[in-house]
MITI-935224 format. One record per residue (C-alpha): residue number from 0; residue in one letter; chain; x, y, z. Coordinates in nm, 4 decimals. Layout:
% MITI-935224
TIMI;NUM;A;A;X;Y;Z;
...
This chain:
% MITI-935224
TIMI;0;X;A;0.4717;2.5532;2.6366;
TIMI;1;X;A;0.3086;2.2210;2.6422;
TIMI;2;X;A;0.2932;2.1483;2.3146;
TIMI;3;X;A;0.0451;1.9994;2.0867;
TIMI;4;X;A;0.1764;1.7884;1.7721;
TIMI;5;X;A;-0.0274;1.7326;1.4505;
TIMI;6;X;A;-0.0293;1.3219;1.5657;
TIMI;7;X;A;-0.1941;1.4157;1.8686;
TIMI;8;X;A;0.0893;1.2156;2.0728;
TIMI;9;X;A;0.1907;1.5228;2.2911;
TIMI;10;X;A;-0.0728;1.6333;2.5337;
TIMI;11;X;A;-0.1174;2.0072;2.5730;
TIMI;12;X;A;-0.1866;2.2885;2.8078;
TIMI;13;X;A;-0.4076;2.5901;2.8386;
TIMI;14;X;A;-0.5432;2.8196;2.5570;
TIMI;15;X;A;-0.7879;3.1727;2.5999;
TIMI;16;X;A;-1.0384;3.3513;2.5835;
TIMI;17;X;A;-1.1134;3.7513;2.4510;
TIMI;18;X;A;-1.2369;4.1062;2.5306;
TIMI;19;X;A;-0.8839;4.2393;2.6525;
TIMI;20;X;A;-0.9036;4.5675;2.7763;
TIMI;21;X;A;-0.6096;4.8090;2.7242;
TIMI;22;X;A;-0.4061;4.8709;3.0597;
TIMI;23;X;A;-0.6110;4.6180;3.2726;
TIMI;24;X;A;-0.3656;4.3889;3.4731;
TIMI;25;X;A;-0.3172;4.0831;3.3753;
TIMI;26;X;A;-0.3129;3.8837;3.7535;
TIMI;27;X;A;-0.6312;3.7142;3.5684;
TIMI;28;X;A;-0.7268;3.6728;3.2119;
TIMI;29;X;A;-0.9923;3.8429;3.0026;
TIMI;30;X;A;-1.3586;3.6685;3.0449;
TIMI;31;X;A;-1.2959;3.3041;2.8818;
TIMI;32;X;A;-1.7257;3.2980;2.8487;
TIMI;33;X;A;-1.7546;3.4404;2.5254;
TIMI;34;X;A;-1.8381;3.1474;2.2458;
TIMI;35;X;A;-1.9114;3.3952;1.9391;
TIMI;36;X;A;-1.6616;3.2818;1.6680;
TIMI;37;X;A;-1.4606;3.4763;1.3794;
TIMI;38;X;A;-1.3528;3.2743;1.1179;
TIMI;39;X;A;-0.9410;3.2054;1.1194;
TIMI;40;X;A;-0.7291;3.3771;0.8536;
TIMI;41;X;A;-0.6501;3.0100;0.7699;
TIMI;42;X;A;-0.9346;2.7680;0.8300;
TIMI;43;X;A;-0.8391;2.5172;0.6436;
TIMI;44;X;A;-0.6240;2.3241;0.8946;
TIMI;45;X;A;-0.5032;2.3280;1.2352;
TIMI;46;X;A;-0.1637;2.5429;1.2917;
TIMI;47;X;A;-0.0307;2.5031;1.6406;
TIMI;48;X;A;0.2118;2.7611;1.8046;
TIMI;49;X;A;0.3238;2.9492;1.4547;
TIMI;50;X;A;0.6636;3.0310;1.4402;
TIMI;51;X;A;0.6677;3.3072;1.1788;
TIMI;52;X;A;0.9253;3.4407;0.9202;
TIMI;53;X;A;0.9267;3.7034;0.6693;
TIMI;54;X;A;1.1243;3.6401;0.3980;
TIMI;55;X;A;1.3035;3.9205;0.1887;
TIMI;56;X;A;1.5332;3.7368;-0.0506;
TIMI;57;X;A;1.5554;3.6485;-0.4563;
TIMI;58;X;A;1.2068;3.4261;-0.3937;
TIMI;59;X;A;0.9992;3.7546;-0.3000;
TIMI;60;X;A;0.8710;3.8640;0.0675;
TIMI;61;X;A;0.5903;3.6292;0.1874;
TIMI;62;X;A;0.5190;3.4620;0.5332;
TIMI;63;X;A;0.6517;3.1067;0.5835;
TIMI;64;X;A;0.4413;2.9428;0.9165;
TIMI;65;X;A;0.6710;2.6409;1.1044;
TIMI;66;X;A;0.4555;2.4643;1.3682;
TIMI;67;X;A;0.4861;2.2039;1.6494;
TIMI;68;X;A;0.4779;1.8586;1.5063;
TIMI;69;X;A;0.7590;1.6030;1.4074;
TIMI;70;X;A;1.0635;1.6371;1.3507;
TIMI;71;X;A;1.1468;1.4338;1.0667;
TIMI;72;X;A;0.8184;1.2840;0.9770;
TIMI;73;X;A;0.6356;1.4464;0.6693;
TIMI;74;X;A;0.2784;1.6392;0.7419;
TIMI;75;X;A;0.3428;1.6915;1.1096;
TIMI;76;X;A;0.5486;1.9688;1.0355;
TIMI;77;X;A;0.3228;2.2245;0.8405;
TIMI;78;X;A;0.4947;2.4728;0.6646;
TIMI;79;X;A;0.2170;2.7298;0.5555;
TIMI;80;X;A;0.3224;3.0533;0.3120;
TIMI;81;X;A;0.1127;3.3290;0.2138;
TIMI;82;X;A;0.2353;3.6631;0.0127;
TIMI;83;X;A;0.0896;3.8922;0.2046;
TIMI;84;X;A;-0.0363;3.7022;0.5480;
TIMI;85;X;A;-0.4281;3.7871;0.4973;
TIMI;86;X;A;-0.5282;3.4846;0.2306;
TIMI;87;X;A;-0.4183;3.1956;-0.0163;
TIMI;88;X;A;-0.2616;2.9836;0.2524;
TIMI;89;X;A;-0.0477;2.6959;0.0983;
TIMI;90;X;A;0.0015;2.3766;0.3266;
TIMI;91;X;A;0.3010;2.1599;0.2010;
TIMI;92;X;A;0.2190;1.8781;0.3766;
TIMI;93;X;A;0.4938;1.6948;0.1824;
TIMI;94;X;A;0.7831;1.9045;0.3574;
TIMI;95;X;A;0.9547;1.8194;0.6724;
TIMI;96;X;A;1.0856;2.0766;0.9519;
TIMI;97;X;A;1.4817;1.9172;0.9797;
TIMI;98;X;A;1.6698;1.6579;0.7937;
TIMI;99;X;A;1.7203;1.4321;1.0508;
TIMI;100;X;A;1.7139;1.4031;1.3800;
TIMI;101;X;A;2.0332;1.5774;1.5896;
TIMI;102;X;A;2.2510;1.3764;1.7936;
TIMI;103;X;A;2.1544;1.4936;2.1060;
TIMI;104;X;A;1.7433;1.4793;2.1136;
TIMI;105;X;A;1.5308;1.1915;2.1609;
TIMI;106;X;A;1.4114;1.0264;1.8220;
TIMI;107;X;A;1.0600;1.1330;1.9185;
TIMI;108;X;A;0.7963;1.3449;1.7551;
TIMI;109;X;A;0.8074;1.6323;1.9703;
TIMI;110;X;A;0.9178;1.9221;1.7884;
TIMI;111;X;A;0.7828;2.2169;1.9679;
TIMI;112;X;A;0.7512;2.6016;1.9094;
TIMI;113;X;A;1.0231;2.6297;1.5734;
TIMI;114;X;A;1.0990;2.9674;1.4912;
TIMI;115;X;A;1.3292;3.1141;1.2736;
TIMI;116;X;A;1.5113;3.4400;1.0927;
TIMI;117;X;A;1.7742;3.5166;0.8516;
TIMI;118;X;A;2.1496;3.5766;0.9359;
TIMI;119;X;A;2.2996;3.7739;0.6925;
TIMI;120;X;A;2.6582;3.6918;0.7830;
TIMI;121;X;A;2.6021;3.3441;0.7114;
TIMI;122;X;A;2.3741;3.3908;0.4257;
TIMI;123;X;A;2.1285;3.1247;0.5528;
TIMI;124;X;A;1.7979;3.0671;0.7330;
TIMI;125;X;A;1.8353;2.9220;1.1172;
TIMI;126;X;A;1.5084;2.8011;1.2931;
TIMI;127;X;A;1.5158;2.7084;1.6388;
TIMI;128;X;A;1.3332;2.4928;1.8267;
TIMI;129;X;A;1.2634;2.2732;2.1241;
TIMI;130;X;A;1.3158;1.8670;2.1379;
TIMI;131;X;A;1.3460;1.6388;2.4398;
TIMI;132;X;A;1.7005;1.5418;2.5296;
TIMI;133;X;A;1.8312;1.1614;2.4316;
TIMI;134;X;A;1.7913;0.9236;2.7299;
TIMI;135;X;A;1.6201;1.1435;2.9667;
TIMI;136;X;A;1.2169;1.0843;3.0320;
TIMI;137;X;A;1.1843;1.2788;3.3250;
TIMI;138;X;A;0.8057;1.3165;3.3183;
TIMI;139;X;A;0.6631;1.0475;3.0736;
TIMI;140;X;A;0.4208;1.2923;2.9169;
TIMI;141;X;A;0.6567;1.5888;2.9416;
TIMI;142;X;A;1.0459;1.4606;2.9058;
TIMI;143;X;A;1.3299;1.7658;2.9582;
TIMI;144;X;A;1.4034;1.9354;2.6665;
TIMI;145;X;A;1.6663;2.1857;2.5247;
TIMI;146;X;A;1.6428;2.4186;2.2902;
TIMI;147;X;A;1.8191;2.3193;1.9315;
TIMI;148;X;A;1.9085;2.4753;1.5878;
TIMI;149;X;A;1.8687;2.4295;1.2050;
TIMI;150;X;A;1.9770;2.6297;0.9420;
TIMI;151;X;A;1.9012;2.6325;0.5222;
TIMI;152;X;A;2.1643;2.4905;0.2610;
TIMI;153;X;A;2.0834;2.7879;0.0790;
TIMI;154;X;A;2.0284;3.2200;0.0847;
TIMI;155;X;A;1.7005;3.1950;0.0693;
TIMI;156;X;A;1.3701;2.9736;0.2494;
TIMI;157;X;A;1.1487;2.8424;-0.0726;
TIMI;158;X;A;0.9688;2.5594;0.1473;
TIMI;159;X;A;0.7761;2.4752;-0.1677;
TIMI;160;X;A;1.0749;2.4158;-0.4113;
TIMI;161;X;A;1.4516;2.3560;-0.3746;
TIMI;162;X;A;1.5695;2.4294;-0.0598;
TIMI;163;X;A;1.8783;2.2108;-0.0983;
TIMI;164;X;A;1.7522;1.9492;0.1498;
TIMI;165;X;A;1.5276;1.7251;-0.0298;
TIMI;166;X;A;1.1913;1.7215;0.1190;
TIMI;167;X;A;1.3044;1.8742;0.4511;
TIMI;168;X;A;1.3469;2.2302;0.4972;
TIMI;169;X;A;1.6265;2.2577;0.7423;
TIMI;170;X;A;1.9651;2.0656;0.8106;
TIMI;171;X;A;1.9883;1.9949;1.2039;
TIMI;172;X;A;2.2738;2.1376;1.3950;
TIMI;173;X;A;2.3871;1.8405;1.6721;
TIMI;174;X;A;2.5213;2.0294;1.9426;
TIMI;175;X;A;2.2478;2.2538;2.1367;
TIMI;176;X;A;2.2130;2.5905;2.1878;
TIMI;177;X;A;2.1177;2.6291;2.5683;
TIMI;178;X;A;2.0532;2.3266;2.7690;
TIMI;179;X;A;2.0449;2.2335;3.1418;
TIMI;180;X;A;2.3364;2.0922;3.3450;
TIMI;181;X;A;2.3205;1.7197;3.3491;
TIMI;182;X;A;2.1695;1.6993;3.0345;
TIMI;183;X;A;2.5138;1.5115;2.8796;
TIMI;184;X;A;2.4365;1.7559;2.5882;
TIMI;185;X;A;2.7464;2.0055;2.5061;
TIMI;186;X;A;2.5058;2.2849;2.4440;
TIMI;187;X;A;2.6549;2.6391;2.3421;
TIMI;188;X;A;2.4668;2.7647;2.7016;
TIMI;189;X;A;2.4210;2.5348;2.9866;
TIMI;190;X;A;2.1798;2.7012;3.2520;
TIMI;191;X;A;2.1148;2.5201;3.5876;
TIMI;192;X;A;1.8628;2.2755;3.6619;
TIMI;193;X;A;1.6147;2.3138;3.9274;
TIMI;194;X;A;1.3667;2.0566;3.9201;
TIMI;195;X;A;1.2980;1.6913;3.7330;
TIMI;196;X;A;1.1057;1.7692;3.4187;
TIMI;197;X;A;1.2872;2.1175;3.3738;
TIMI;198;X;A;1.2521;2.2202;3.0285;
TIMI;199;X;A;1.3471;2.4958;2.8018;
TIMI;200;X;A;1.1069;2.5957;2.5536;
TIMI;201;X;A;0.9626;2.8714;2.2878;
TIMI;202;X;A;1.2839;3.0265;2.1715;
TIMI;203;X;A;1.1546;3.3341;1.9340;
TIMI;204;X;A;1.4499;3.4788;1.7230;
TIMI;205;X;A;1.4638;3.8699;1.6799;
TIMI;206;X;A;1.7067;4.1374;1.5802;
TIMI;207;X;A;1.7617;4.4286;1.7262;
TIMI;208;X;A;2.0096;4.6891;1.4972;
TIMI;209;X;A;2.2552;4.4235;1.4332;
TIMI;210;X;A;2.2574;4.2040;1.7134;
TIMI;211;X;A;2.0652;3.8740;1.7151;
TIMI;212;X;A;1.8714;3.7715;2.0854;
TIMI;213;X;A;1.6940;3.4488;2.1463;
TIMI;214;X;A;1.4185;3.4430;2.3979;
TIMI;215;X;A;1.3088;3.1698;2.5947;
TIMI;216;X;A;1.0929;3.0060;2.8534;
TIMI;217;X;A;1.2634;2.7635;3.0996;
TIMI;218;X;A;0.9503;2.5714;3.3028;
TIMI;219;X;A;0.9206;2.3321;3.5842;
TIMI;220;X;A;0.6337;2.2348;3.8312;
TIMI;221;X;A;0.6813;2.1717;4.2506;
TIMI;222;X;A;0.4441;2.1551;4.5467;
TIMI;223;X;A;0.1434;2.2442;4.2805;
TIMI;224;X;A;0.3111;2.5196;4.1575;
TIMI;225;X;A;0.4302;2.6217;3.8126;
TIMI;226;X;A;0.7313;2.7819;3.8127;
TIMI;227;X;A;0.8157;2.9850;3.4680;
TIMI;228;X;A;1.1157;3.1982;3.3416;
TIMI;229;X;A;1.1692;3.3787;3.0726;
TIMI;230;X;A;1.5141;3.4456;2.9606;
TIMI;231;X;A;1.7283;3.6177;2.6670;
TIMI;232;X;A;2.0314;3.5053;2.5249;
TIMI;233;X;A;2.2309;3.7399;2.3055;
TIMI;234;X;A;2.3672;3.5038;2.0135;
TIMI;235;X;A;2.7122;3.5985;1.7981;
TIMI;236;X;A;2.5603;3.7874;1.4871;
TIMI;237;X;A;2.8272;3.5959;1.2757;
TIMI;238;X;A;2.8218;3.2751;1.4009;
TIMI;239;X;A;2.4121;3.1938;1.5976;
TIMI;240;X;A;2.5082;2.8441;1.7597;
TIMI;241;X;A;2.7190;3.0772;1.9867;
TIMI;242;X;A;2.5537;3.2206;2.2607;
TIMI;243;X;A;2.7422;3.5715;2.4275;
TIMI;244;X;A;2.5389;3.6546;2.6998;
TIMI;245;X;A;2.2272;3.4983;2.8489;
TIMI;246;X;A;2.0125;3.6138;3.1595;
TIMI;247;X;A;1.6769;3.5567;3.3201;
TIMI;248;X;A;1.4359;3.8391;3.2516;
TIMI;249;X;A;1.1265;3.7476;3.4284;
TIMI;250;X;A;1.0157;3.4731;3.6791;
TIMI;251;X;A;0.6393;3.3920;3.7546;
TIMI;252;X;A;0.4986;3.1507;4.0102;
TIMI;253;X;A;0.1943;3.0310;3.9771;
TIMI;254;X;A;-0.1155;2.7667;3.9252;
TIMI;255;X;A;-0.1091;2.8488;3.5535;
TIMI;256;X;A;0.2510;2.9355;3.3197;
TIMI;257;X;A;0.3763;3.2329;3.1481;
TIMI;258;X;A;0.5386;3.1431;2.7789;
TIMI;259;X;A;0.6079;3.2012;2.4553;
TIMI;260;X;A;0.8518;3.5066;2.4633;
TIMI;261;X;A;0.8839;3.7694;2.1901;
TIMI;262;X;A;1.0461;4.0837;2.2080;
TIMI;263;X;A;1.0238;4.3983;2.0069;
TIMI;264;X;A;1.1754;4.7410;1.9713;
TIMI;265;X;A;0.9096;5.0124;1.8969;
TIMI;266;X;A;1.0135;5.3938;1.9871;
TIMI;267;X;A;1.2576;5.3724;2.1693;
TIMI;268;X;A;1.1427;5.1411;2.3958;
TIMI;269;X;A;1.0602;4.7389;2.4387;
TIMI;270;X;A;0.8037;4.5267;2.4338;
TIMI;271;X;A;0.8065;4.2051;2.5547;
TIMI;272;X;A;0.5404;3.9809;2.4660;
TIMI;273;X;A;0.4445;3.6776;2.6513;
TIMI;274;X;A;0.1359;3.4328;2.6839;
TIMI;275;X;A;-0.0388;3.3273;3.0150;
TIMI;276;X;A;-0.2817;3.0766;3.1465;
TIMI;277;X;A;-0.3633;2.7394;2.9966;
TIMI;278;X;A;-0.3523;2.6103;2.6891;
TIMI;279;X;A;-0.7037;2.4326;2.6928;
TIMI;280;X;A;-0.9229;2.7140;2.8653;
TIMI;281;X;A;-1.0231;2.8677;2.5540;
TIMI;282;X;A;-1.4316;2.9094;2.5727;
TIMI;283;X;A;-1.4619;2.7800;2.9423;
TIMI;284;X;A;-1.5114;2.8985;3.3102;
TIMI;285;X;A;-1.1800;2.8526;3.3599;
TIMI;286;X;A;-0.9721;3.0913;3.5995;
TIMI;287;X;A;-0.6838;3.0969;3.3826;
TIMI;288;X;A;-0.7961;3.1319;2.9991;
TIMI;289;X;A;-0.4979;3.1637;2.7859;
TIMI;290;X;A;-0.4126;3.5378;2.6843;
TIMI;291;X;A;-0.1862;3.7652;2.5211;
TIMI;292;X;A;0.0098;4.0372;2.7637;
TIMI;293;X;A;0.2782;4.2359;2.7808;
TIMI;294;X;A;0.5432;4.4540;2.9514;
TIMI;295;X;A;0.7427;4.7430;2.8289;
TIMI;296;X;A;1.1230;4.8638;2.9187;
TIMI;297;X;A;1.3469;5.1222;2.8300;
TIMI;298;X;A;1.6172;4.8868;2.9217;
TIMI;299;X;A;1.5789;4.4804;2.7030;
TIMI;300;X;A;1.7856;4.3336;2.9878;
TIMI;301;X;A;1.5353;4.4583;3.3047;
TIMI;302;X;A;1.1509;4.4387;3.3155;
TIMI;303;X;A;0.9880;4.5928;3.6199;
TIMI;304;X;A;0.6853;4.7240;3.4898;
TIMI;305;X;A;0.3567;4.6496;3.5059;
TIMI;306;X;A;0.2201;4.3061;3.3248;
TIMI;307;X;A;-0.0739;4.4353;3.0679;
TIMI;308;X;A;-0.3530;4.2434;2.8843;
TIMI;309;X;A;-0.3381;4.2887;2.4916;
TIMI;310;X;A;-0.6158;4.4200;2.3699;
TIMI;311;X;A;-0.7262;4.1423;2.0798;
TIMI;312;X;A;-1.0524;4.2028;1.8786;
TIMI;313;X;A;-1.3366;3.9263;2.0007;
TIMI;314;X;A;-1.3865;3.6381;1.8015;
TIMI;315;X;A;-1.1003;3.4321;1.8082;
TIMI;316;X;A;-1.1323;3.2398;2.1552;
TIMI;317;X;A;-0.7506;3.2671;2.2490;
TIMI;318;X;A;-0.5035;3.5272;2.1837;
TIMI;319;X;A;-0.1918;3.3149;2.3039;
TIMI;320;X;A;0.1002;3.1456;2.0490;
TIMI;321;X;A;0.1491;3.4807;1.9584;
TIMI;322;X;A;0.4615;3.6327;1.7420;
TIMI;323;X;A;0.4414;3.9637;1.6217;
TIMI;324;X;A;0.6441;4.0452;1.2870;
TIMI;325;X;A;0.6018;4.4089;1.1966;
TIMI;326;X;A;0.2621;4.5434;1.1480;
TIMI;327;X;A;0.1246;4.2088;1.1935;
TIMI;328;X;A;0.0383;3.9545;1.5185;
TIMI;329;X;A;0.0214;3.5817;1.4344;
TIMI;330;X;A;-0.2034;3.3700;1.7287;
TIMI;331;X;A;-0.3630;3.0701;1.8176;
TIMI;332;X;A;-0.7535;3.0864;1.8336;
TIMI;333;X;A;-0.9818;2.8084;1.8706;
TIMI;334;X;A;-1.2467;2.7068;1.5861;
TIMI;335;X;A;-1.5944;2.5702;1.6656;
TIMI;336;X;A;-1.5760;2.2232;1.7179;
TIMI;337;X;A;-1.1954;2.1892;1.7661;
TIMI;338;X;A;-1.0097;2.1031;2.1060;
TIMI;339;X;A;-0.6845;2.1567;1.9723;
TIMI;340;X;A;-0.4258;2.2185;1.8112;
TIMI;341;X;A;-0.5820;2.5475;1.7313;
TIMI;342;X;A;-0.6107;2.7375;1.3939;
TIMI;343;X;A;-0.4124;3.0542;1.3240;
TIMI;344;X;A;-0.4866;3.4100;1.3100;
TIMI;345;X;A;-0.3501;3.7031;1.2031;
TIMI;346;X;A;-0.4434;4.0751;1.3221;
TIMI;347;X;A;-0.2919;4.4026;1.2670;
TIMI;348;X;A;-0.0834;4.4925;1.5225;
TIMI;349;X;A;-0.1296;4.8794;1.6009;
TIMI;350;X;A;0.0444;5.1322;1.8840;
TIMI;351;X;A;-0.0405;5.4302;2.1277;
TIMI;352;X;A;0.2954;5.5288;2.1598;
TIMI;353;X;A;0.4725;5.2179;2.3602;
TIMI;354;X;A;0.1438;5.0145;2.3939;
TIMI;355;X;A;0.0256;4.7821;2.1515;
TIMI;356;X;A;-0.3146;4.6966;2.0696;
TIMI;357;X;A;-0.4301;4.4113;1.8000;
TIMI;358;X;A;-0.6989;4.6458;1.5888;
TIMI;359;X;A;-0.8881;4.3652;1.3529;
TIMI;360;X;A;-0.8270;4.0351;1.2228;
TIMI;361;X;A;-0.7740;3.9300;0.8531;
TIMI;362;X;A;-0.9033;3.8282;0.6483;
């Protein structure tokens, strides 16, 4: 999506409101009125669009938190990790997201959306991300962006000690993964470009048996219209900077966006998560306050069904950002007093079968 760094030099779009109710259709958002607060699971400091991994390696299984900010700089990337994702948040404001920045993106601050997983074949930690692409400025606010890859020196992600990087916590891949043609980038994936200021954004990692997917949002705006994809690329298991297969799953036209892909298996079937509406709606009037939904599949490469609201407890004042990992569903919700970025909460994510619900909110 839009995204919002730490430095404040990225403006941002659209964030929600609460009181989803379970199979209600999501053409509109819940009511964005509400202004009773529950405090975030981490207060302390802002967290915008939390890309979330759960480590299971010789340093123990905790949560580590990567969020939109700089690339290089240290403290705009915040690196949060927590043993059991309810309490003792640590900030390392003294890490940085990537070692430098790749060849092919602007030597800007815009780091958006990095997520990330393990690849056992390689032994290693990739995040991926979203960065604009070198000498392109399209839009001045919002330049065209690709979608690009790290990965750890190391077999395991210890953000707080020796990662084998220095103070950063991931060495930057040059090449892309998916671009756009034009871009003068020789990304793994080139997909066509539609429109000036077409972007690709929010890749979300996740394994399914043993193959790795990437999802993805590809955006652009015409006439007064927002026009969002998402799409899915199936990466080589061995090898992630190769991409196998990649296709558009969804498409949605509208005054507001649809974003921030994640996709998950439960019995039998899949879920695909997405967020919709805008970013800065949170506690308004607004027509479009930014939301949780989802859609479910017994096929990952078609989605025909209907577009659901996720039920989220009240409290939080935006349900979007969202990643669910396991029993647990990481979100952006909006503290009194702050416009943004937003602060991050985590609920338990519960089911009725195929249909997930968010049941409370730690801690």
């Amino acid at each position: 999506m839009h995204r919002t760094t730490l430095l404040g030099a990225i403006a941002t779009v659209a964030v929600t409101a609460l009181g989803l109710l379970a199979g209600s259709a999501a053409t509109a958002g819940p009511d964005s009125r509400a202004t009773t607060f529950t405090k975030p699971t981490v207060p302390g400091w802002p967290i915008s669009n939390p890309g979330v991994i759960h480590t299971h390696d010789s340093h123990g299984s905790r949560y580590v938190v990567l969020e939109t900010g700089g690339a290089t700089q240290l403290g705009t990337i915040a690196v949060a990790t927590d043993p059991d994702s309810r309490a003792s948040w640590t900030r390392l404001s003294d890490r940085r997201l990537l070692d430098r920045v790749p060849r092919y993106a602007a030597a800007v601050n815009g780091v958006w959306a990095p997520s990330g997983t393990y690849v056992p074949a390689e032994h290693r930690y990739y995040t991926f991300y979203s960065a604009p692409v070198a000498g392109h400025t399209g839009d001045a606010t919002f330049p065209p962006r690709c979608i690009f890859v790290g990965r750890t020196m190391t077999d395991y992600l210890d953000p707080a000690g020796d990662t084998g990087l220095g103070a950063a916590v991931f060495k930057a891949v040059n090449k892309p993964l998916v671009c756009w043609a034009g871009s003068g980038a020789p990304a793994g994936q080139v997909i066509g470009r539609p429109d000036p200021g077409f972007s690709l954004i929010d890749p979300t990692p996740t394994w399914i048996g043993d193959q790795l997917f990437l999802l993805y949002k590809t955006q652009y705006q015409r006439d007064g219209l927002w026009h969002s994809t998402i799409r899915m690329a199936r990466l080589n298991p061995s090898s992630p900077t190769v991409v196998v297969k990649d296709r558009r799953l969804t498409s949605f036209t509208s005054t507001s966006i649809e974003e921030n892909p994640v996709l998950v298996r439960h019995h039998g079937r899949y879920v695909l998560f997405t967020s919709r509406g805008w970013y800065h709606s949170a506690c308004t009037t607004s027509p479009h306050p930014y939301h949780s939904v989802f859609r479910t599949s017994g096929n990952k490469w078609v989605w025909r069904g209907p577009v659901k609201n996720l039920p989220v407890p009240q409290g939080s004042c935006g349900t979007g950002n969202a990643q669910a990992v396991g029993n647990r569903y990481f979100f952006n919700g909006r503290w009194p007093k702050v416009k943004g970025p937003l602060h991050l909460y985590v609920g338990r994510l519960a089911w009725t079968g195929s249909q997930p619900r968010v049941t409370r909110l730690f801690p």
